[in-house]
TITOR-10350 format. One line per field, with one value per residue (C-alpha): x, y, z. Coordinates in nm, 4 decimals, padded with zeros to 6 digits, always signed. Layout:
<recs>
c1 <- (X,...)
c2 <- (Y,...)
c3 <- (Z,...)
</recs>
This chain:
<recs>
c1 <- (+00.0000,+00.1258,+00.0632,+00.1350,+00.2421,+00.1236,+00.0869,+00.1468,+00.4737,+00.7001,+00.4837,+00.7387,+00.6736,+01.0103,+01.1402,+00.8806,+00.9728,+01.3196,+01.2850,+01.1008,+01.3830,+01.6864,+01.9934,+02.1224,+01.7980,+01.7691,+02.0784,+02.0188,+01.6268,+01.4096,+01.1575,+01.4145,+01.3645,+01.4904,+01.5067,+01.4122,+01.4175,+01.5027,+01.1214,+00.9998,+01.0857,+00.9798,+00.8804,+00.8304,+00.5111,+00.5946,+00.3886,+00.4585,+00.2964,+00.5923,+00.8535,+00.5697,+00.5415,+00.9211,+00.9735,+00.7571,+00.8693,+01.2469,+01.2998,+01.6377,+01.4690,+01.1906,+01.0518,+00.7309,+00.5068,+00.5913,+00.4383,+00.5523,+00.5649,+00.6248,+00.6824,+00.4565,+00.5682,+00.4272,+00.1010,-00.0120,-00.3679,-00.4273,-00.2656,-00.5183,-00.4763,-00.1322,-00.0100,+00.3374,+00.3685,+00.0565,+00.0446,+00.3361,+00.1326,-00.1750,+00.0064,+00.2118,-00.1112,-00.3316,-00.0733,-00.0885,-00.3809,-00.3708,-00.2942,-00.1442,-00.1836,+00.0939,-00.0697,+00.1375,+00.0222,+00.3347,+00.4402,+00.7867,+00.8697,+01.1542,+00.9425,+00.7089,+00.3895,+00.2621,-00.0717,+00.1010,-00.0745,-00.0700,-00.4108,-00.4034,-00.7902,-00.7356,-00.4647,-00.6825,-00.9580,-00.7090,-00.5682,-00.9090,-01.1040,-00.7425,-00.8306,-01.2341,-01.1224,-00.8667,-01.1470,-01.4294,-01.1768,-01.0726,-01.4223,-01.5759,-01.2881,-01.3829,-01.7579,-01.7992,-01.6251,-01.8056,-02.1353,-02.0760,-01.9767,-02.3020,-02.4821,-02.4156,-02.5825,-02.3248,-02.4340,-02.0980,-02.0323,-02.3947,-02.2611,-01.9773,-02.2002,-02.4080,-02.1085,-01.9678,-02.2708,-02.3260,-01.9561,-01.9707,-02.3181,-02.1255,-01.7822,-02.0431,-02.1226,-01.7404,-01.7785,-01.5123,-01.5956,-01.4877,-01.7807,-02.0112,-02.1962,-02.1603,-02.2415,-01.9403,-01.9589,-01.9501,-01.7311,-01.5025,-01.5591,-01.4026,-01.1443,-01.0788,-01.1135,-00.8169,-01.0243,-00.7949,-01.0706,-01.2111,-00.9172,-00.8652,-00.7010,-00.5025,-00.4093,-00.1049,-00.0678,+00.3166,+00.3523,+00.6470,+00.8220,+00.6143,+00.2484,+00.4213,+00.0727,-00.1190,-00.3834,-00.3159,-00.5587,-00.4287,-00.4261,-00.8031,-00.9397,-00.7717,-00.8756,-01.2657,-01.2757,-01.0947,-01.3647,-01.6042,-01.5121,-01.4478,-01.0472,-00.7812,-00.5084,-00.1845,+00.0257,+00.4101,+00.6830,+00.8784,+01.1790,+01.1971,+01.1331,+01.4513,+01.6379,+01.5654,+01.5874,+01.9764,+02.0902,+02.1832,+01.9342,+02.0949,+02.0126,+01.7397,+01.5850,+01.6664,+01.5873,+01.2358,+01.1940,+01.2993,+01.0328,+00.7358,+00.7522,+00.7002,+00.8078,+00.8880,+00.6064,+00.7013,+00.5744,+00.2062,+00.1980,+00.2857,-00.0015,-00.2389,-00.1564,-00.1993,-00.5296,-00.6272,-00.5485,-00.7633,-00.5102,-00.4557,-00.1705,-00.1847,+00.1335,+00.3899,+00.6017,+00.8350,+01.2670,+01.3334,+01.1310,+00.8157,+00.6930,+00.3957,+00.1510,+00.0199,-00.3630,-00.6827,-00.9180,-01.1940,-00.9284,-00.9958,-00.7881,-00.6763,-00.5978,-00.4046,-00.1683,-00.1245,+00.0216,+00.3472,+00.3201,+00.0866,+00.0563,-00.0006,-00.3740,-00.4011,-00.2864,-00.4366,-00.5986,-00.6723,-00.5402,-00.4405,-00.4964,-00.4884,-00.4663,-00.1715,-00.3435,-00.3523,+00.0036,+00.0923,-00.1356,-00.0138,+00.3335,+00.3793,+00.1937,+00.1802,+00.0360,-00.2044,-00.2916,-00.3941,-00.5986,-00.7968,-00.6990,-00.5908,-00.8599,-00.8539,-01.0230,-01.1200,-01.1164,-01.4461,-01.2490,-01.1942,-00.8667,-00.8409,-00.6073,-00.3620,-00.4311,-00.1310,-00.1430,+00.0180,-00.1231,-00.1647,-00.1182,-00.2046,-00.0621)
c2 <- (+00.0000,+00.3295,+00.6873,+00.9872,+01.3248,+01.6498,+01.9878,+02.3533,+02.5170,+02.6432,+02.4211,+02.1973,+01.8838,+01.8017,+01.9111,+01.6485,+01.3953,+01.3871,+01.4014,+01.0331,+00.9054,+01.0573,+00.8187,+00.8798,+00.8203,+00.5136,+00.3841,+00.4761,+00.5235,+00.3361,+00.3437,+00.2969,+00.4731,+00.3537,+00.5334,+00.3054,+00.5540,+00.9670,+01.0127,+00.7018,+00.5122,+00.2963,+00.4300,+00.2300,+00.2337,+00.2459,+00.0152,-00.0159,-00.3690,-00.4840,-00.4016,-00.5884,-00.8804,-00.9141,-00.9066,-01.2307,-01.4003,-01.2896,-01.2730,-01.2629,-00.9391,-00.7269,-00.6281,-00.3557,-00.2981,-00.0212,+00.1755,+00.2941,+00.6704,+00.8910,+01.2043,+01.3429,+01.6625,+01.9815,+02.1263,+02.4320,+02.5818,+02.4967,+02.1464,+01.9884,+02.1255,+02.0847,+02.3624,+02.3288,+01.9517,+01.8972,+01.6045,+01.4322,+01.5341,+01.3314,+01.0367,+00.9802,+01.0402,+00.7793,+00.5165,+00.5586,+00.4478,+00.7451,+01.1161,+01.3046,+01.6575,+01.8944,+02.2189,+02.5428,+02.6514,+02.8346,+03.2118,+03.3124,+03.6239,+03.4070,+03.1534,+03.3297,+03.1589,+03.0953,+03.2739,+03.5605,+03.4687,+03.1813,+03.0610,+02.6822,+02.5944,+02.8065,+02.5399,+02.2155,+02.3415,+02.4802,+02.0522,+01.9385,+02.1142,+02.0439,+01.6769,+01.7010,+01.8672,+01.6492,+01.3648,+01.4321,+01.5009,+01.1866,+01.0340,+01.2589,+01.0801,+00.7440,+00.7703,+00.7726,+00.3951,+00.2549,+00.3491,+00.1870,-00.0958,-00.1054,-00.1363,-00.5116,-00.7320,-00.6630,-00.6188,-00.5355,-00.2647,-00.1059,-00.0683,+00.0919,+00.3844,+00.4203,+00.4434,+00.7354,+00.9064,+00.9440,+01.0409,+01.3000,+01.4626,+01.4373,+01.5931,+01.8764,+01.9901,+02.0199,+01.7754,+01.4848,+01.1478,+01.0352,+01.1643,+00.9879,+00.7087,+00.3605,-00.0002,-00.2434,-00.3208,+00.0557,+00.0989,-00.1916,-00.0099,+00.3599,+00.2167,+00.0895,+00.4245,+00.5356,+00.8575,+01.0990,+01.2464,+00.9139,+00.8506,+00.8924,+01.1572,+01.2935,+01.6470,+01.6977,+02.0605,+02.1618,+02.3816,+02.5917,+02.5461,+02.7644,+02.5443,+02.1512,+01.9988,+02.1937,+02.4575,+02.7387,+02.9145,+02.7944,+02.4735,+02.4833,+02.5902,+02.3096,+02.0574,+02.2154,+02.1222,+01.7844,+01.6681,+01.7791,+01.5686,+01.2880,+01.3231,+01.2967,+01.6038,+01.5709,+01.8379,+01.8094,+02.0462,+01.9536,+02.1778,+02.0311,+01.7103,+01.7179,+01.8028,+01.5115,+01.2972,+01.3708,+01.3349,+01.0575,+00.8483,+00.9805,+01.3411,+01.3094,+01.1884,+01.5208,+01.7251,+01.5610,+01.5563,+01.9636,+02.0071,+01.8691,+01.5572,+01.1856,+01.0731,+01.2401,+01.3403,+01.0981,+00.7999,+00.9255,+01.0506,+00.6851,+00.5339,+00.7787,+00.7367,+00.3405,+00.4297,+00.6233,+00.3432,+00.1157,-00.1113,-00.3097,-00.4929,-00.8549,-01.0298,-01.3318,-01.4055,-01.6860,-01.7098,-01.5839,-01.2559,-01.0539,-00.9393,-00.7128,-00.7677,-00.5321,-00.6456,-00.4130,-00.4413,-00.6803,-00.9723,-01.3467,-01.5805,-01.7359,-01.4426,-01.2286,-01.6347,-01.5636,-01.2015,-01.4147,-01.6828,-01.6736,-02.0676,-02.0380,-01.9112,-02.2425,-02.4677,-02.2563,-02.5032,-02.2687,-02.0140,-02.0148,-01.6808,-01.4925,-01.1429,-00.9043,-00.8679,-01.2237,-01.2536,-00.9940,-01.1910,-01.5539,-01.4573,-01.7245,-01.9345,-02.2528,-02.0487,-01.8956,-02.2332,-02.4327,-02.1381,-02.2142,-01.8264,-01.9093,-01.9801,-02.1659,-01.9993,-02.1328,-02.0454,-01.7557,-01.5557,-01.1915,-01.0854,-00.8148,-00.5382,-00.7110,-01.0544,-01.2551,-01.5775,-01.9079,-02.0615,-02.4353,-02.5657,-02.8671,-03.0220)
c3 <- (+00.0000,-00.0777,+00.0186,-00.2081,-00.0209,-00.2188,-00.1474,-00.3410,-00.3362,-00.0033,+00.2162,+00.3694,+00.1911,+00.0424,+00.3941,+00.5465,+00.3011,+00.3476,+00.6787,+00.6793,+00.4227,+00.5778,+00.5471,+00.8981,+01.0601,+00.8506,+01.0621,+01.4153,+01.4641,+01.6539,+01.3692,+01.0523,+00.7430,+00.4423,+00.0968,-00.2362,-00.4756,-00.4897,-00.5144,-00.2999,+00.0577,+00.3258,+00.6844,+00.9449,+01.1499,+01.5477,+01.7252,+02.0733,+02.1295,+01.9166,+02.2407,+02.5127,+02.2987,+02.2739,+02.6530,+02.7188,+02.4035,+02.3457,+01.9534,+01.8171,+01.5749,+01.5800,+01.2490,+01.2342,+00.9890,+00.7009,+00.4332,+00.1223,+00.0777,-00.2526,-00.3005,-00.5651,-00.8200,-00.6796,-00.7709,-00.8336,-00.9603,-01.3231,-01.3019,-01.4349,-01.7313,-01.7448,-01.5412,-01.3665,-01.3356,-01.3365,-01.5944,-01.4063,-01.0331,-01.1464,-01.3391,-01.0022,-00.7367,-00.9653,-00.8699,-00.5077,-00.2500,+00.0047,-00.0325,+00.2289,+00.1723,+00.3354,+00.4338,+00.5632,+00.9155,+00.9710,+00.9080,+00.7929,+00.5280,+00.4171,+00.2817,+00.0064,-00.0456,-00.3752,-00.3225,-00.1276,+00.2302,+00.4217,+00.4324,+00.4743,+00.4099,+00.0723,+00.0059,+00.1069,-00.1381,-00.4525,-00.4265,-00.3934,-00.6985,-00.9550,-00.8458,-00.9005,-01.2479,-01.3334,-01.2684,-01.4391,-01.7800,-01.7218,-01.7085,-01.9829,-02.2004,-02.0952,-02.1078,-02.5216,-02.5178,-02.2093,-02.3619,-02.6723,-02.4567,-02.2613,-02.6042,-02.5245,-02.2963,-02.0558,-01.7062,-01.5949,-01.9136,-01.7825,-01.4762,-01.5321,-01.7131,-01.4633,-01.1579,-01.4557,-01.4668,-01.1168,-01.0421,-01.2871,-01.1242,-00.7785,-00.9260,-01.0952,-00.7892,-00.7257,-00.4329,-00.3919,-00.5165,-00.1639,-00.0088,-00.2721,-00.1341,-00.3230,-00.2946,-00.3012,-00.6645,-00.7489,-00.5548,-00.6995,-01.0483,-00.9568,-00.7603,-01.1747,-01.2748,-01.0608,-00.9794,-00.7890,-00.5566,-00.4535,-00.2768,+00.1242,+00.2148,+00.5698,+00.6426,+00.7952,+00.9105,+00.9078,+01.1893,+01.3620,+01.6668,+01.8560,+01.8007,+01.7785,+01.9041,+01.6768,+01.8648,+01.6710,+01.4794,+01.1400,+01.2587,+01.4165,+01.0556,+00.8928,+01.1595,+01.1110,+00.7561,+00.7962,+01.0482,+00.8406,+00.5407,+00.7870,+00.7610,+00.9946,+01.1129,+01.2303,+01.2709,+01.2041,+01.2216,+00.9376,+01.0476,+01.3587,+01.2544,+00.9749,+01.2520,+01.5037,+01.2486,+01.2069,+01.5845,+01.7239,+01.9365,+02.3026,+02.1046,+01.9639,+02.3113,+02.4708,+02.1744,+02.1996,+02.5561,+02.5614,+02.2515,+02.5217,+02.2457,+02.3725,+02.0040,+01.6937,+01.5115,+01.2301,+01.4557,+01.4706,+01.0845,+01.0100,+01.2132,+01.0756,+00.7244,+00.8255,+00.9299,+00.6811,+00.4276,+00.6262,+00.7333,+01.0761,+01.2203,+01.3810,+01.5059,+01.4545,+01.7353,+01.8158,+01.8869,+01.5275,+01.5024,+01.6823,+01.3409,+01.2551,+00.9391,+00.7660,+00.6155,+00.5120,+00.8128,+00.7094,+00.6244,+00.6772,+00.8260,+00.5253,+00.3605,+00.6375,+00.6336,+00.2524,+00.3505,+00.5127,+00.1747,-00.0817,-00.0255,+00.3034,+00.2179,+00.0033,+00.2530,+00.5872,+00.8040,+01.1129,+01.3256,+01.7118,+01.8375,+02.1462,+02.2950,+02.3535,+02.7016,+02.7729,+02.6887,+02.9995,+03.2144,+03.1605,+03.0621,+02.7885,+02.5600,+02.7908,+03.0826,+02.7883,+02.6220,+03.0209,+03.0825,+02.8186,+02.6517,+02.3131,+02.0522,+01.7749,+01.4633,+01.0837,+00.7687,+00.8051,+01.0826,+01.0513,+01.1801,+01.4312,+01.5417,+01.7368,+01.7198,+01.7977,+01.5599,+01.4532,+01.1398,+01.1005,+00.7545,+00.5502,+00.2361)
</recs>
C-alpha cells in the first residue's frame, strides 16, 4: 500500500519527506527509514505492542510494519490542465492508494507563499477542486467507449455507465468522489477508474516550533474542515522534525523531551496514514522474530496467512490466536494455552487489530 504526499509550493513537503527518508535516521532510529528511490521510501510504522510482545517471548529481531511513501511533483492551480507539473502530479497520485496533503500553518517572510498569504484551508480546497477537475476530464474521455460498450448485454459494461454518470453529477457539484456514497460493486468499479478524488485523504498541518501539538488558529481551521469531510489532522513540524531525524538516538531523546515531544512526530503521521489506508496490524512471534503484518481491516484468516506466503492461504488449516493482554497476564503461551486463553479460529475468521497468531497448515 502506498501513500502519495502532495501539497502547493514552499509548504514543507520536500522538507517532510526527506525528513522520513533521511539516510542517517535510517541507521540509528528506533523506527528505521529507508530510501528506495530519490522520489519514494519505506517508513516504518511504530507500534509499541511490538517491544511488550518481545519481553515475554524474546525474539532474536523485531521487524514492524511499514508503508511505502512517494513524493509526488508539486502542484499548483491549473494542473489539471497541465499547469506546472501537473500532468506528471496526477500520473504519479493515480498510482498511489492514500494522499497526504501537506498544508502550511506556519508564518515566515523568508518563505514566500505561492498565493502571497498563508491561508491553509485556501490550500486544502485549490488541491481538492485540480483533483475534481482532473477527474471528471478523465471520465468525460472514458464515457464515449463505455457506452458503446453497454450497447451489449453486458451487465458489468452497464454498470460501469451508470457508476460514470453518477460520479460526474457528484464531481459537478465540485464535491469529492470520496464523499459519494456507493455499494461495493460501485465501488469496486471507480477504484478501476483510478479517480484521484475518490481517494482517502489525511491532512497533515506543518507547523512551527512555537504550536508543535497543533492549537493554533491555522491549525483549528484546517482541523474544522478535515472533520467535516471525515479526515484525519496531524500536525508536524517539518523543520523540527529534519532536525531530530539527524541526531543521534541519546540526542534526539533530549531534543524531543525539551520540545514537550514523547516521540517524533514521524511515529504518529505513520499510524495515521496506516489508518487512513484502512489497514490493521496482527502479530507473529516466536525465537526468530516478533513481526507485525500489515492487512486491510476486514481480512480473513486465510488471507491475512497468505500475507506471510501466498501458499499459506491455500494450505491454511486454522489459526491459534490470542490477545496481547492475555500474553501480559499468563506470561507465555503454555500459561495462555492451560488457561484455556488461546482460541482456535477457521477459515471464516476476521482478523483483528492485534491478534497474535500461529497458522496451522495442511498439504
Amino acid at each position: 500500500m502506498e501513500a502519495g504526499i502532495v501539497g502547493l509550493p514552499n509548504v514543507g513537503k520536500s522538507t517532510l519527506f526527506n525528513a522520513l527518508t533521511m539516510s542517517k535516521a535510517a541507521q540509528s532510529a528506533n523506527y528505521p527509514f529507508c530510501t528506495i528511490e530519490p522520489n519514494e521510501g519505506m517508513v516504518s510504522v511504530p507500534d509499541e505492542r511490538l517491544a511488550r510482545i518481545a519481553a515475554l517471548i524474546p525474539p532474536q529481531k523485531l521487524i514492524p510494519a511499514a508503508l511505502k511513501l512517494v513524493d509526488i511533483a508539486g502542484i499548483v492551480k491549473g494542473a489539471s490542465e497541465g499547469q506546472g507539473l501537473g500532468n506528471k502530479f496526477l500520473a504519479h497520485i493515480r498510482e498511489v492508494d492514500a494522499i497526504l496533503q501537506v498544508v502550511r500553518c506556519f508564518e515566515d517572510p523568508d518563505v514566500i507563499h505561492v498565493a502571497g498569504k498563508v491561508d491553509p484551508v485556501s490550500d486544502m480546497e485549490t488541491i481538492e477542486l485540480e483533483l475534481i477537475l482532473a477527474d471528471l476530464q478523465h471520465l468525460e474521455n472514458l464515457l464515449p467507449k463505455a457506452e458503446r460498450a453497454a450497447k451489449s448485454t453486458d451487465k458489468e459494461a452497464r454498470l460501469k455507465v451508470d457508476v460514470m454518470r453518477k460520479c460526474l453529477a457528484h464531481l459537478g457539484g465540485e464535491q469529492p468522489l470520496r464523499t459519494l456514497v456507493l455499494d461495493e460493486a460501485e465501488r469496486a468499479a471507480v477504484k478501476e477508474f483510478g479517480l484521484l478524488s475518490a481517494k482517502p485523504i489525511l491532512y497533515v498541518a506543518n507547523v512551527d516550533e512555537t504550536d508543535l501539538t497543533g492549537t493554533g488558529p491555522l491549525v483549528s481551521r484546517v482541523r474544522e474542515v478535515a472533520t467535516k469531510a471525515g479526515a484525519e489532522v496531524v500536525p508536524v513540524c517539518a523543520k523540527l522534525e529534519a532536525e531530530i531525524a539527524e541526531l543521534d538516538p541519546a540526542d534526539r531523546a533530549e531534543m524531543l523531551s525539551g520540545a514537550g515531544l514523547a516521540e517524533p512526530a514521524l511515529g504518529v503521521l505513520a499510524r495515521a496514514a496506516y489508518r487512513t489506508l484502512g489497514l490493521q496490524s496482527y502479530f507473529t512471534a516466536g525465537e526468530k522474530e516478533v513481526r507485525a503484518w500489515t492487512i486491510p481491516v476486514g481480512t480473513s484468516a486465510p488471507k491475512a496467512a497468505g500475507v506471510i506466503h501466498s501458499d499459506f492461504e491455500k494450505t491454511f488449516v486454522r489459526a491459534e490466536i490470542y490477545a496481547l493482554a492475555d500474553l501480559e497476564t499468563h506470561r507465555s503461551e503454555k500459561e495462555i494455552r492451560a488457561h484455556g486463553k488461546l482460541r482456535v479460529e477457521g477459515k471464516e475468521y476476521v482478523m483483528q487489530e492485534g491478534d497474535i497468531c500461529h497458522f496451522l497448515l495442511g498439504k
